[in-house]
C-alpha positions in Angstrom: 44.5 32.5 -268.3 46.8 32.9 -265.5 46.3 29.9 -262.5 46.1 31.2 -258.7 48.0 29.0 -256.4 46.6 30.2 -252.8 48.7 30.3 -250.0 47.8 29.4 -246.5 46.7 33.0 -245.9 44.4 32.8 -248.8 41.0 31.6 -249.6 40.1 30.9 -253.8 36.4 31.7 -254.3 34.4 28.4 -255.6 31.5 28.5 -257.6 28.4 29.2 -255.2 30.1 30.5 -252.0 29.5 33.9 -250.5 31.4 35.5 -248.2 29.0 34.2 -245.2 29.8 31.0 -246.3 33.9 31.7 -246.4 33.5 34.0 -243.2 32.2 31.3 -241.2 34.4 28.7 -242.8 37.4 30.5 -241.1 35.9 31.3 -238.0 35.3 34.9 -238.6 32.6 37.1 -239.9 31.4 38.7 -243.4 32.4 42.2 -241.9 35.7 41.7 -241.0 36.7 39.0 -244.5 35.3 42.2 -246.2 37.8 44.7 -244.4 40.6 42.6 -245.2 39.9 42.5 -248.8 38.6 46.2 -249.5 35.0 45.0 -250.2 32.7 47.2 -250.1 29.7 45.2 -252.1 29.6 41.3 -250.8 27.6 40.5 -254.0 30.7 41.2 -256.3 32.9 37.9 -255.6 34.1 36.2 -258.3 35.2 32.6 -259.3 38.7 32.7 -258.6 39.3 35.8 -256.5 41.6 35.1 -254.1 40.8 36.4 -250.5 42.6 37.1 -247.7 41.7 35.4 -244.7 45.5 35.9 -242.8 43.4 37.6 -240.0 39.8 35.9 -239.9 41.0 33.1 -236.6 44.5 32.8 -235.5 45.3 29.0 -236.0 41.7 27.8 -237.1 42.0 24.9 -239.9 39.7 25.9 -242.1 36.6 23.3 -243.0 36.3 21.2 -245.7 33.4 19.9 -247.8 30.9 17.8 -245.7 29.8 17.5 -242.2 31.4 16.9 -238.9 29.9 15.2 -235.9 31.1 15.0 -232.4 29.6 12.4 -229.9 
C-alpha cells in the first residue's frame, strides 16, 4: 500500500469528512474543491484521496480538530 505524503496544496481525506466539511475547512466552497479535483459526484471521496485545495483561499491556514473562540 503506497503512503500519501500531502503537500501544502493538498488535503488527505479522513474517515467521515465530506467535501462540505473540507470546503469550508479551507475557506472555500463544495463547488469550487469539486472543480479543482474533476468531481463530478461529492459522494464518491475516499479515505485517502488526496485533494487539491491550491485554489480554495489564498493564504487561509486551514483548521484543525476542535473549536475556536474569540472574546
Amino acid at each position: 500500500m503506497q503512503t500519501t505524503i500531502p503537500t501544502s496544496d493538498q488535503h488527505i481525506v479522513q474517515p467521515g469528512e465530506s467535501l462540505p466539511h473540507i470546503a469550508l475547512r479551507y475557506g472555500s466552497t463544495p463547488e469550487i474543491v469539486a472543480a479543482l479535483n474533476n468531481i463530478n459526484n461529492p459522494a464518491r471521496l475516499f479515505v485517502g484521496q488526496a485533494l487539491d485545495v491550491s485554489e480554495t483561499a489564498a493564504g487561509r491556514i486551514p483548521l484543525t480538530h476542535g473549536y475556536t473562540h474569540i472574546v
